[in-house]
N, C-alpha and C positions, 0 to 999 in steps of 0.2 A: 625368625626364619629368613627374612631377609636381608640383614645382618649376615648370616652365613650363605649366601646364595652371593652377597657382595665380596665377601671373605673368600670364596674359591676363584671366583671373576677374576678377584685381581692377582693370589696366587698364580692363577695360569696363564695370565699376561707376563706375569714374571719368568716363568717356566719355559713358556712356550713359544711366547709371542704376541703381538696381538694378530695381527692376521689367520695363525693358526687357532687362538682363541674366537675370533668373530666368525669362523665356519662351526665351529664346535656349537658357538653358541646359536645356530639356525635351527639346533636340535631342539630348544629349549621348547614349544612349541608343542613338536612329537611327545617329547618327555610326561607335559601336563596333562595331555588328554590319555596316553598309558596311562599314566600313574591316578589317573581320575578314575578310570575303568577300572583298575586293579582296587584301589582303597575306599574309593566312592560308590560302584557299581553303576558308574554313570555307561550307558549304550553307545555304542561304538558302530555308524552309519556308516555302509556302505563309501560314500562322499566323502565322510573323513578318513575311509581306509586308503579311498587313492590319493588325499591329500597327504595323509604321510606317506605313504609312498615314494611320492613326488618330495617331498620334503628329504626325506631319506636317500633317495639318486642323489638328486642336487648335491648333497653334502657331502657327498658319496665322489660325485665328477668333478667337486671345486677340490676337496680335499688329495684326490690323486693326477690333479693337471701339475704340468708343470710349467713355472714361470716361464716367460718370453726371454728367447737371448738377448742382450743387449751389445747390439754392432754399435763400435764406438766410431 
């Protein structure tokens, strides 16, 4: 499992970037506690809902800012 979670990592550093990879990867996070709730039936508290949330904007504002001009 970890093995392929390394294997797509560096696919889409290839792909993408890494810049656009290291905001993709603040999902990762989000991702576990879904996917823990969905497969596990683990409980999903209030606190961790604004925390993805929060996690979900963030990714959300980095991913559609655009870089700084650079005056030469």
């Amino acid at each position: 499992a970890t093995a392929s979670a390394f294997t797509f990592m560096f696919a889409g550093l290839r792909r993408i970037g890494p810049s656009r990879t290291s905001v993709i990867m603040t999902l990762e996070a989000l991702c576990a506690v879904v996917l823990a709730a969905i497969f596990l039936g683990e409980e999903l508290r209030p606190l961790q809902l604004v925390g993805g949330a929060g996690i979900l904007a963030a990714t959300v504002l980095i991913g559609t800012s655009r870089a700084p001009e650079v005056v030469p």
